[in-house]
SERO-234449 format. One record per residue (C-alpha): y, z, x; residue number from 1; residue in three letters. Coordinates in nm, 4 decimals, always signed. Each point is the difference from the previous one (the first is absolute). Layout:
// SERO-234449
<<Y, Z, X>, NUM, ALA> ...
***
This chain:
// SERO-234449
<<-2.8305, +1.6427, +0.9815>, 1, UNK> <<-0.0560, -0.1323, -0.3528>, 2, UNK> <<+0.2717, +0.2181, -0.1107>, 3, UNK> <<+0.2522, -0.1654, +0.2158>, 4, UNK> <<-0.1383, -0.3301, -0.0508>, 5, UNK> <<+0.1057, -0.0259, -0.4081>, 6, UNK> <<+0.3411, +0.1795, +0.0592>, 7, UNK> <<+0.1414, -0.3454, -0.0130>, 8, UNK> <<+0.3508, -0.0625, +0.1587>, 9, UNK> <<+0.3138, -0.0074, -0.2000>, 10, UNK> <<+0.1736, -0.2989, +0.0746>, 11, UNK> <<+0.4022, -0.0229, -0.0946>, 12, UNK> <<+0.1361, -0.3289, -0.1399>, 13, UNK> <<+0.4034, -0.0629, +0.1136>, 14, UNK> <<+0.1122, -0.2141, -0.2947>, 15, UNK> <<+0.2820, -0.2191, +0.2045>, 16, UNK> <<-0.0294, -0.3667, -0.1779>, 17, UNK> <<+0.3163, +0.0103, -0.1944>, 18, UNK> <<+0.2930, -0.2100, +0.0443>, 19, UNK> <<+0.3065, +0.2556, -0.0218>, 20, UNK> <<+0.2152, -0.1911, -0.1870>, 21, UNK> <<+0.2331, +0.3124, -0.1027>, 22, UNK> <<+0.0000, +0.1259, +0.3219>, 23, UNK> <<+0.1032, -0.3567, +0.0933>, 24, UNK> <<-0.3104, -0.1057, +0.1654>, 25, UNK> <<-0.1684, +0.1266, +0.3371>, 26, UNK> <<+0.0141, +0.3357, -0.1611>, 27, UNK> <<-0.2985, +0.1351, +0.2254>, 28, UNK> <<+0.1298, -0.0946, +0.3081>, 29, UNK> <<+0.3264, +0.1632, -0.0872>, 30, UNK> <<+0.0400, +0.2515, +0.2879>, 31, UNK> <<+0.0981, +0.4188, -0.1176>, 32, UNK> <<+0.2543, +0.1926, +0.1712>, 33, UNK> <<-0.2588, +0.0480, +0.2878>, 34, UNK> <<-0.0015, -0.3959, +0.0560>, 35, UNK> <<-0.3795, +0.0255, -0.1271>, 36, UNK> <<-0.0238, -0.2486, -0.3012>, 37, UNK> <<-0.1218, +0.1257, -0.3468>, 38, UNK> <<-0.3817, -0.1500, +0.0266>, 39, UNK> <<-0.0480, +0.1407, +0.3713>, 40, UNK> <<+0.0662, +0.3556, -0.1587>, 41, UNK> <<-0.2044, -0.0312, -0.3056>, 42, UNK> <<-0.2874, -0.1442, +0.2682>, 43, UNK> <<+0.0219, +0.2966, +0.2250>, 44, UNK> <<-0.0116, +0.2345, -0.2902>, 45, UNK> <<-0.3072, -0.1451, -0.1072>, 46, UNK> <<-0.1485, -0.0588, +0.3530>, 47, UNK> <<+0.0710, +0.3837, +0.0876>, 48, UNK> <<-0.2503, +0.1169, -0.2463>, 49, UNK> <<-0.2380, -0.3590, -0.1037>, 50, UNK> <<-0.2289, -0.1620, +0.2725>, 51, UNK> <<-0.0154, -0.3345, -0.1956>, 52, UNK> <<+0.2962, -0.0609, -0.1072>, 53, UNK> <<+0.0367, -0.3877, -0.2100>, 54, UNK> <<+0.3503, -0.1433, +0.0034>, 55, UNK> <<+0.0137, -0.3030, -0.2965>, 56, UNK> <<+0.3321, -0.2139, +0.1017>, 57, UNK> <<+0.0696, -0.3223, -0.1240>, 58, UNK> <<-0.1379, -0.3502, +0.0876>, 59, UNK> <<+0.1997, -0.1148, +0.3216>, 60, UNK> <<+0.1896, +0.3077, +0.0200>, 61, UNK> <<-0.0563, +0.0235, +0.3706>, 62, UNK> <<+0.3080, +0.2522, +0.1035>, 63, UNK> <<-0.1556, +0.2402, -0.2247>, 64, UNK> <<-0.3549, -0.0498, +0.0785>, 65, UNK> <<+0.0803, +0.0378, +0.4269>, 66, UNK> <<+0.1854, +0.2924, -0.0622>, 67, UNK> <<-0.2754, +0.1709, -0.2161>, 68, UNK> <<-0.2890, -0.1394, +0.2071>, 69, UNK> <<+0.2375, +0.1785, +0.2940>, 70, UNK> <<-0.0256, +0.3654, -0.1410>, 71, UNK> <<-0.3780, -0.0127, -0.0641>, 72, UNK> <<-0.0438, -0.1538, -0.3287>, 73, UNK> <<-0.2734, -0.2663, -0.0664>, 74, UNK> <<+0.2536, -0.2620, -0.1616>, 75, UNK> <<-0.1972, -0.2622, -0.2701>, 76, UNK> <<+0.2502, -0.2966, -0.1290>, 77, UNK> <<-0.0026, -0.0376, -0.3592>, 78, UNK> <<+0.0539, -0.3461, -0.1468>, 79, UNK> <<+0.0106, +0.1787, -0.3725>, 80, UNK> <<+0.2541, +0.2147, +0.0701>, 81, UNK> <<+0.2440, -0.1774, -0.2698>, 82, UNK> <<-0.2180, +0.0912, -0.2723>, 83, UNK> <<+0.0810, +0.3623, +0.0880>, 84, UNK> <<-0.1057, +0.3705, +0.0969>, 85, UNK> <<-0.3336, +0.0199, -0.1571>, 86, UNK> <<-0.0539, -0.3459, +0.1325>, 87, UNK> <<+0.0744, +0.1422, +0.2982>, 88, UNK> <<-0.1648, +0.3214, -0.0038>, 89, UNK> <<-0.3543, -0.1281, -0.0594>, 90, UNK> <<+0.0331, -0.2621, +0.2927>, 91, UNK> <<+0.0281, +0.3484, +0.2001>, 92, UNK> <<-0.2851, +0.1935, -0.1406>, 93, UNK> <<-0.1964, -0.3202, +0.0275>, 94, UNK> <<+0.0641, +0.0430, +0.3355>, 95, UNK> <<-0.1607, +0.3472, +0.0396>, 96, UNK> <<-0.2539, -0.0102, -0.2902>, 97, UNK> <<-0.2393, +0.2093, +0.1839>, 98, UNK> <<+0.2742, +0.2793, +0.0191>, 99, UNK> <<-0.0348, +0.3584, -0.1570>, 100, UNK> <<+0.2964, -0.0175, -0.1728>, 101, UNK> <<+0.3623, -0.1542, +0.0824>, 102, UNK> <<+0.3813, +0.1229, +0.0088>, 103, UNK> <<+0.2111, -0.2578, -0.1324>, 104, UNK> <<+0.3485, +0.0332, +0.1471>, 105, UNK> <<+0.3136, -0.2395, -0.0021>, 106, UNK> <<+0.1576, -0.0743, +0.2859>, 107, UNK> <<+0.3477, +0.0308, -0.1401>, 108, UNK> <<-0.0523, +0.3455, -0.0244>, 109, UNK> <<+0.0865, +0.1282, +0.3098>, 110, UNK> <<+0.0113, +0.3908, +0.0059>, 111, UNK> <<-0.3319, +0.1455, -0.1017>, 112, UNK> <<-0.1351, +0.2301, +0.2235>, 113, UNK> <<-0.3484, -0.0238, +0.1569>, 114, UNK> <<-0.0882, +0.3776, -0.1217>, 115, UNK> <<+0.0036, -0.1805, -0.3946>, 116, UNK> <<-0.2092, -0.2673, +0.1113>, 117, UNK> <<-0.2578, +0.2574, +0.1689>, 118, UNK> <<+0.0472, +0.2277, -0.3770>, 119, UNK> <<-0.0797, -0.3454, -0.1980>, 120, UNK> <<-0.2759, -0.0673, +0.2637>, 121, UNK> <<-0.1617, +0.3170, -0.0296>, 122, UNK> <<+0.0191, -0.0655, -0.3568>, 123, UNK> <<-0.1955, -0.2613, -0.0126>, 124, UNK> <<-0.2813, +0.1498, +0.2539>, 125, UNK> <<-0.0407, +0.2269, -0.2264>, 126, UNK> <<-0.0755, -0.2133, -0.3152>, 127, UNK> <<+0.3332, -0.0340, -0.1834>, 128, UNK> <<-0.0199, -0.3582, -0.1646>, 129, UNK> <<+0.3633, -0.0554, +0.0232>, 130, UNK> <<+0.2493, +0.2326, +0.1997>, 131, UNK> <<+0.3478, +0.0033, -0.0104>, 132, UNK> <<+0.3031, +0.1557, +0.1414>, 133, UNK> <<+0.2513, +0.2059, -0.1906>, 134, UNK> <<+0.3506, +0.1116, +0.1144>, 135, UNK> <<+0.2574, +0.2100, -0.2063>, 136, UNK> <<-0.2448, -0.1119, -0.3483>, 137, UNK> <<-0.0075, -0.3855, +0.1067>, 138, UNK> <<-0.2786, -0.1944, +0.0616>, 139, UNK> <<+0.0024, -0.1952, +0.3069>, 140, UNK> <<-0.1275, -0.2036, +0.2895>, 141, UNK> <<-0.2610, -0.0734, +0.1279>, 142, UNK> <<-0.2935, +0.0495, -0.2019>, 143, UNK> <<-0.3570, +0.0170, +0.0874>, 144, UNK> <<-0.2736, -0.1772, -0.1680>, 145, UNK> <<-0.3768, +0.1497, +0.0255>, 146, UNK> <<-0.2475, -0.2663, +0.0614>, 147, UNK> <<-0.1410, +0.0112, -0.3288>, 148, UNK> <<+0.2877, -0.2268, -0.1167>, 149, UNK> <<-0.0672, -0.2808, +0.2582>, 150, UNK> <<-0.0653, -0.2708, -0.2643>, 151, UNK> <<+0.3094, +0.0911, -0.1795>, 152, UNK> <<+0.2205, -0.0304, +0.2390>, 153, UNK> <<-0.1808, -0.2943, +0.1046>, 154, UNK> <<+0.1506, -0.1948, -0.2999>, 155, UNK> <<+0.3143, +0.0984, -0.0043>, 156, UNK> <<+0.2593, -0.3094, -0.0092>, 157, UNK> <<+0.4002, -0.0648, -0.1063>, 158, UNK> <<+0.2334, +0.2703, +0.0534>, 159, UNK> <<-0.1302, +0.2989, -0.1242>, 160, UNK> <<-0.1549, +0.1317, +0.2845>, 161, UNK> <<-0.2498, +0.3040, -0.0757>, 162, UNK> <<+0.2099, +0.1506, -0.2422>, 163, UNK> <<-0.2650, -0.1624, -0.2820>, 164, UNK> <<-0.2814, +0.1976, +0.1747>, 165, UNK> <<+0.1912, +0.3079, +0.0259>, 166, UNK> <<+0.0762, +0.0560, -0.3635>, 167, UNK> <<-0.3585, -0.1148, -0.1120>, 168, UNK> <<-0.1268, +0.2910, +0.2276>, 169, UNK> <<+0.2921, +0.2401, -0.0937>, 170, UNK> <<-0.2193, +0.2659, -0.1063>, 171, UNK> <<-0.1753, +0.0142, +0.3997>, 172, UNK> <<+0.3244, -0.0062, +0.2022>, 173, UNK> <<+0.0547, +0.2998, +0.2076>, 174, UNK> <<+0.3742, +0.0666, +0.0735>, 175, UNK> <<+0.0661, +0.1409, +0.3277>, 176, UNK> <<+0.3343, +0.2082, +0.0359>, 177, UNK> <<+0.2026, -0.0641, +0.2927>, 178, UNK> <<+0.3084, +0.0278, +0.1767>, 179, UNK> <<+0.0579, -0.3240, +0.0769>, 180, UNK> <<+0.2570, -0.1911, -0.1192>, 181, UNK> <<-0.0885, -0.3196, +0.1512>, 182, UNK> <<-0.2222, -0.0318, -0.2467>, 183, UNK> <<+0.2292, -0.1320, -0.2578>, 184, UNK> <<+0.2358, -0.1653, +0.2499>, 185, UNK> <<-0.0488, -0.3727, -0.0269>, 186, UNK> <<+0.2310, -0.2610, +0.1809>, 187, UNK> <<+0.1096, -0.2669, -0.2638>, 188, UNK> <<+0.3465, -0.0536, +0.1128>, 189, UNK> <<+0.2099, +0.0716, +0.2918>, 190, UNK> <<+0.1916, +0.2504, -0.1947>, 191, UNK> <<-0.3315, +0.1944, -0.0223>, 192, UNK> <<+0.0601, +0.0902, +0.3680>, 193, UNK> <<+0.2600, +0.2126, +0.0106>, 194, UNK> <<+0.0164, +0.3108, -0.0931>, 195, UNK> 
***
């Protein structure tokens, strides 16, 4: 019983607070082939795999924040948003201090599969400070964050996201080979979805 009690639950953070300006805006609500849009896939990829999982969209942003609320997320409204990713990514571990650990995933990046998030997941239950995925040699999304790091990511602001905390930690991330290639695919423009 006291076992299960301090496995604490890893909680996944869907970054979805930017504006899309070179998509040409309402990128995450963009619908794929399947008529799903981009954010509703990147949710249920998450949601498959993550109990808690955090969506950060921007203040007023209410389109976005239905639709996320819709597939299962718990959606928080960021008024910071504009300062940037980091800003934005420790409004969402705020949100789930208490967590075990978190996956940080954008929700422009439609295509990973649930089996990485369980790999990156697993990870992290087992200790790894900082886990991510690697397809063909490149590093990519999402990466998980062992609690240790809470305050860190904590103070992240502007728009460099967790890359800071990454590199300072270099030396503890565990790559995790997969054969996934939505790893690496992010959704910047509309060009980006075809092929």
């Amino acid at each position: 019983m006291a076992q299960e009690q301090k496995q604490k639950v890893i909680a996944a953070i869907l970054l979805a607070a930017g504006a899309g300006t070179r998509f040409g805006g309402e990128k995450l609500l963009h619908p794929l082939e399947d008529g799903v849009a981009i954010a509703a896939h990147a949710a249920r990829n998450l949601i498959a795999t993550v109990p808690d999982v955090i969506a950060v969209v921007r203040w007023g942003d209410f389109p976005l924040y239905d639709m996320l609320e819709q597939e299962g997320c718990q959606v928080t409204m960021f008024q910071g948003a504009a300062r940037g990713v980091g800003a934005s990514l420790a409004h969402g571990v705020a949100q789930a201090r208490g967590a075990g650990g978190w996956i940080v995933a954008l929700a422009d990046m439609p295509r990973i599969a649930p089996d990485t998030v369980r790999a990156i997941i697993s990870a992290l239950e087992k200790g790894a400070m900082v886990a991510a995925p690697v397809y063909k040699g490149e590093r990519g999304h999402p990466v998980g964050f062992g609690a240790s790091l809470r305050d860190e990511l904590l103070k992240l602001d502007g728009d460099q996201g967790a890359r800071a905390v990454v590199e300072r930690h270099r030396d503890a991330v565990q790559l995790i080979e997969c054969n996934d290639p939505g790893v690496l695919l992010d959704v910047d423009r509309k060009s980006d979805l075809k092929g």
